[in-house]
FIMIRO-719603 format. One line per field, with one value per atom (N, C-alpha, C): y, z, x; residue number from 1. Coordinates in steps of 0.05 Angstrom, whole numbers. Example, Ala and Ser with C-alpha at 12.3 -4.5 7.8 and 13.67 -1.06 7.14 Angstrom:
# FIMIRO-719603
c2 <- -114 | -90 | -66 | -45 | -21 | 1;
c3 <- 156 | 156 | 156 | 142 | 143 | 157;
c1 <- 264 | 246 | 264 | 257 | 273 | 258;
resi <- 1 | 1 | 1 | 2 | 2 | 2;
This chain:
# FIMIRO-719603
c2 <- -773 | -754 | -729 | -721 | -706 | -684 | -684 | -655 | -640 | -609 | -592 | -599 | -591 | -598 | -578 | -590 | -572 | -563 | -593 | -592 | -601 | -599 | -612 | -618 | -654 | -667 | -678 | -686 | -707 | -697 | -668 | -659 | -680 | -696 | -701 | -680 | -697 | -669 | -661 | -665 | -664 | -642 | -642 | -619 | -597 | -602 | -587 | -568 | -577 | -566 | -543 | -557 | -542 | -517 | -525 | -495 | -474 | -477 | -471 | -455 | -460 | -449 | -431 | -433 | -411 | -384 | -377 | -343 | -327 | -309 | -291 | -261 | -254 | -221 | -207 | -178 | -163 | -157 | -154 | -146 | -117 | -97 | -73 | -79 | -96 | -98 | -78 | -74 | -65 | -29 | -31 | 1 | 6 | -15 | -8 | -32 | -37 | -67 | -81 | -87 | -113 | -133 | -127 | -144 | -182 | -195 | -229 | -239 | -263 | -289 | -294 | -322 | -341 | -330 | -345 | -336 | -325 | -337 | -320 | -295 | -301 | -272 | -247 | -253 | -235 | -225 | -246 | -241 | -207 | -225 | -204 | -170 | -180 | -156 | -138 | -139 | -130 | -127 | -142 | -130 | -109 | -110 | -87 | -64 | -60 | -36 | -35 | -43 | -47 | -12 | 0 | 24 | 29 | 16 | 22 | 25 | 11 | 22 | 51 | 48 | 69 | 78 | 103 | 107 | 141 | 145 | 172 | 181 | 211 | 216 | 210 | 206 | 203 | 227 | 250 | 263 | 276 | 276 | 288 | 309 | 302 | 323 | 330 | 318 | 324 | 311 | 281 | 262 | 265 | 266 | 272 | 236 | 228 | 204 | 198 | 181 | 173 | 153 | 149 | 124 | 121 | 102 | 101 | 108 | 110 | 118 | 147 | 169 | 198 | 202 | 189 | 198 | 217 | 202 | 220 | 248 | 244 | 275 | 295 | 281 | 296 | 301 | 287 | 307 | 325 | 315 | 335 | 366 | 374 | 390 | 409 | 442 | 463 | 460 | 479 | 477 | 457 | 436 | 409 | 412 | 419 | 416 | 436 | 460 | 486 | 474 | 460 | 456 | 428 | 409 | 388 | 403 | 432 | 440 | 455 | 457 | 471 | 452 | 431 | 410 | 397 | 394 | 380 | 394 | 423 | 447 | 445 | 448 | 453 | 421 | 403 | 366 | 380 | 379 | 390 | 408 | 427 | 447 | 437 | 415 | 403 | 381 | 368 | 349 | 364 | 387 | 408 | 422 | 418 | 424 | 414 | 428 | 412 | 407 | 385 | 387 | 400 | 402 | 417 | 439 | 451 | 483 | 494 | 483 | 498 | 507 | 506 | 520 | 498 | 510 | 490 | 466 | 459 | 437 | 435 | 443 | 435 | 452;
c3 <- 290 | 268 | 276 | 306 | 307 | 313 | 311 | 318 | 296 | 303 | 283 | 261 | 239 | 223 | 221 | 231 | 232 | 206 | 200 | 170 | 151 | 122 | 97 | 86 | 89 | 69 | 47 | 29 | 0 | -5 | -11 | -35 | -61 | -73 | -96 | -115 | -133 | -159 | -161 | -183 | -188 | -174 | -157 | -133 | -130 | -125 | -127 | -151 | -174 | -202 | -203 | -189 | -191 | -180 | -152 | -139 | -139 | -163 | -168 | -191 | -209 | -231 | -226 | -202 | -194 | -201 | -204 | -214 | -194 | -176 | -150 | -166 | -158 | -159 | -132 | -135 | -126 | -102 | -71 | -52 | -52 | -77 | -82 | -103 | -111 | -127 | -117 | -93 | -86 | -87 | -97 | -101 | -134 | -147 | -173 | -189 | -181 | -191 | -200 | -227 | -243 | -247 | -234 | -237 | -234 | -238 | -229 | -237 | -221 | -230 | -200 | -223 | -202 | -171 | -142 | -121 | -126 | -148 | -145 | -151 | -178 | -194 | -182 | -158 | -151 | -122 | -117 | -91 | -102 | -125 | -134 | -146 | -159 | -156 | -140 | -114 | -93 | -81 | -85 | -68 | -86 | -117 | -123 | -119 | -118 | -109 | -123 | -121 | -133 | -146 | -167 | -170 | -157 | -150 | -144 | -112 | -95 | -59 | -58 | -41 | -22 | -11 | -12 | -3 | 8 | 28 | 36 | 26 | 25 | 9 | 29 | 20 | 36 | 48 | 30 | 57 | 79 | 101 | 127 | 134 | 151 | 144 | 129 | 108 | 76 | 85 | 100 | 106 | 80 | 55 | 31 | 22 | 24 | 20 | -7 | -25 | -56 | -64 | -90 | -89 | -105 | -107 | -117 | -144 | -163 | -180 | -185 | -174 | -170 | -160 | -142 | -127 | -150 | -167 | -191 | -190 | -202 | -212 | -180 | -153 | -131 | -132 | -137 | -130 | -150 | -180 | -197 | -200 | -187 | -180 | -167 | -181 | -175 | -140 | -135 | -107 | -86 | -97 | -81 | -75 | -93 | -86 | -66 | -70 | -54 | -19 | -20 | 4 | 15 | -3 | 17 | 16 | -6 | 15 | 33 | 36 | 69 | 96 | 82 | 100 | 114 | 91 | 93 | 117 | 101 | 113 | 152 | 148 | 181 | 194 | 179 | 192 | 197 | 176 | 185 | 207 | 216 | 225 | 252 | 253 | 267 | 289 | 269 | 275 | 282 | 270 | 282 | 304 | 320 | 351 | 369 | 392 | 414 | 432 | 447 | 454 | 483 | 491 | 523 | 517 | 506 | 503 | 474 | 456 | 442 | 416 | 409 | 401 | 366 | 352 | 332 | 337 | 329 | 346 | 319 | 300 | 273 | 288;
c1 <- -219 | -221 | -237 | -241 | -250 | -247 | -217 | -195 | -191 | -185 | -184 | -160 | -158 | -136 | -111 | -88 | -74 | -45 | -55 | -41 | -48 | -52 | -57 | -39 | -33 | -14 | -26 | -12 | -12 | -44 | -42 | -63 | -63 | -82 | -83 | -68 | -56 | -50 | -72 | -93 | -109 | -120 | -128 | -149 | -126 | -97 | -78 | -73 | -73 | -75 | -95 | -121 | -148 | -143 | -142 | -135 | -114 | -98 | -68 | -86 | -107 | -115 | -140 | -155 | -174 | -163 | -185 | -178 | -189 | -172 | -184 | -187 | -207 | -205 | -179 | -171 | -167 | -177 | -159 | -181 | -188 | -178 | -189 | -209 | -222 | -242 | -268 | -274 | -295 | -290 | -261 | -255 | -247 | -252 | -253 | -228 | -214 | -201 | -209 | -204 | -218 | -198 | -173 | -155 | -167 | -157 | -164 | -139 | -130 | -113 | -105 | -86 | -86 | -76 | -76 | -70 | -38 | -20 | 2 | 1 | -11 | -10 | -30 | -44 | -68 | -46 | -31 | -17 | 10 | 20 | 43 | 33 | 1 | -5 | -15 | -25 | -22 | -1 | 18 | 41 | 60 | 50 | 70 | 49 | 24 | 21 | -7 | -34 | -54 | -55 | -62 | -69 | -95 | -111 | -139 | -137 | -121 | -121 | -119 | -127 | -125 | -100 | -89 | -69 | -64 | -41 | -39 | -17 | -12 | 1 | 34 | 56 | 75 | 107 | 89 | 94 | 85 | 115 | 101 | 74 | 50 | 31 | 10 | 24 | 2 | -26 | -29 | -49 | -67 | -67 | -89 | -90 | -121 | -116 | -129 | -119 | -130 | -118 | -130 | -119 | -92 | -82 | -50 | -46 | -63 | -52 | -63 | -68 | -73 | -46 | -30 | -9 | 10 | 15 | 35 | 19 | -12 | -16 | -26 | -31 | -24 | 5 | 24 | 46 | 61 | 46 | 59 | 40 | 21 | 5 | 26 | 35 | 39 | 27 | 13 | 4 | 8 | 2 | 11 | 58 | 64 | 85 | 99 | 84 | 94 | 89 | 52 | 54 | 71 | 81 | 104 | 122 | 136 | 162 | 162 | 134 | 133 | 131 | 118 | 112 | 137 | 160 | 184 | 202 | 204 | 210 | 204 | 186 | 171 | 184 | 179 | 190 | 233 | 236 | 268 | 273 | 258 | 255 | 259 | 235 | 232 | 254 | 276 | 283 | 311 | 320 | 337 | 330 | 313 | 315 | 322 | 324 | 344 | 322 | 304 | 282 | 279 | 312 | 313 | 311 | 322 | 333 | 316 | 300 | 289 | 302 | 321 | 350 | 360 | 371 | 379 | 403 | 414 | 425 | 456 | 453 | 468 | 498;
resi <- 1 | 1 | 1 | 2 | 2 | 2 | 3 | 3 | 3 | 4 | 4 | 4 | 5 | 5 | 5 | 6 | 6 | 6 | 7 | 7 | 7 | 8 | 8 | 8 | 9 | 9 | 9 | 10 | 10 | 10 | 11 | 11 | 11 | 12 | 12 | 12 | 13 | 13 | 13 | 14 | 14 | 14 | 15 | 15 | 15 | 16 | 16 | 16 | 17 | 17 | 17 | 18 | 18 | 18 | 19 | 19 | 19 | 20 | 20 | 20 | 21 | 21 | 21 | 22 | 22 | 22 | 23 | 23 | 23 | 24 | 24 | 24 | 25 | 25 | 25 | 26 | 26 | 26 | 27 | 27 | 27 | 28 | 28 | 28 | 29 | 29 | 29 | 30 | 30 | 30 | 31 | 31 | 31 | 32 | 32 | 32 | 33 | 33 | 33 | 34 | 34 | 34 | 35 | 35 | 35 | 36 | 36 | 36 | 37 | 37 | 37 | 38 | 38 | 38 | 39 | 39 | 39 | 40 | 40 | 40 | 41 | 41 | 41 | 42 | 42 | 42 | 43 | 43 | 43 | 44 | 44 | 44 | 45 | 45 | 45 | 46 | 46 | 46 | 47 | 47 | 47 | 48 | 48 | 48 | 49 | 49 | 49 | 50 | 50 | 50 | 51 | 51 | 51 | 52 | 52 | 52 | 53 | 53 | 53 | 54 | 54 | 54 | 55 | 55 | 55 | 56 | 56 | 56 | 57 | 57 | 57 | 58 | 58 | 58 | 59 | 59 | 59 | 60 | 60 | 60 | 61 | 61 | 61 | 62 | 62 | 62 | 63 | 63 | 63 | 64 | 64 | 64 | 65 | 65 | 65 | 66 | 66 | 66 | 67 | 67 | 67 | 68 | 68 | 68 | 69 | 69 | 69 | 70 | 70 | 70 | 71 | 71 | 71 | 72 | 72 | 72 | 73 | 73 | 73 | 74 | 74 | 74 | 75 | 75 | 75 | 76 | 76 | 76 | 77 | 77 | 77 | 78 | 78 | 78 | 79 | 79 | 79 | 80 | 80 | 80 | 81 | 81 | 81 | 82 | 82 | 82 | 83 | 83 | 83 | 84 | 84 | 84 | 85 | 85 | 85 | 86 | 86 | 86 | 87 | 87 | 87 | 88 | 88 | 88 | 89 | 89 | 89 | 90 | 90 | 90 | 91 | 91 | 91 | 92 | 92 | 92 | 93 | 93 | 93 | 94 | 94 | 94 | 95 | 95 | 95 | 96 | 96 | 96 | 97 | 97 | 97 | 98 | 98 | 98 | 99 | 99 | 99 | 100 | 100 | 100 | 101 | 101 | 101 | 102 | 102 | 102 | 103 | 103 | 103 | 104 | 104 | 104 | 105 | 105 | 105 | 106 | 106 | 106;
């Protein structure tokens, strides 16, 4: 019995039940998430998109980092938009070059 464990069989219900009903915080809690529940429900809300992470903005360039739920009013921001269609602009610009010759390629 003195090897590491590499698997856990025949959980009691009981202890099973238990840990099925713990309530986890958010691992953005320390950024403002008060979210909690069970390991599913803490799992699904992180994966659809905690509002409280951290995040960059997604387009090319921009690198502006906040958290997920600013993202709407960063990109519905006048100024903010002028500079992703320049950003976009300059990325196309970009991806229409010929990298031997310098030249547009379309």
């Amino acid at each position: 019995c003195r090897e590491a464990f590499t698997e856990v069989r025949d959980i009691p219900l009981a202890l099973k039940n238990t840990m099925e009903n713990i309530k986890w915080h958010c691992k953005h809690k320390s950024e403002g998430c008060k979210f909690t529940g069970t390991a599913k429900e803490t799992e699904a809300h992180e994966k659809a998109g905690c509002p409280e992470a951290q995040v960059i903005c997604v387009v090319p360039n921009c690198n502006v980092s906040m958290k997920r739920k600013a993202l709407p009013k960063h990109e519905g921001e006048k100024k903010v938009q002028t500079k992703h269609k320049r950003l976009e602009k300059e990325e196309i610009a970009k991806l229409d070059m010929d990298p031997t010759m310098g030249t547009l390629v379309r």
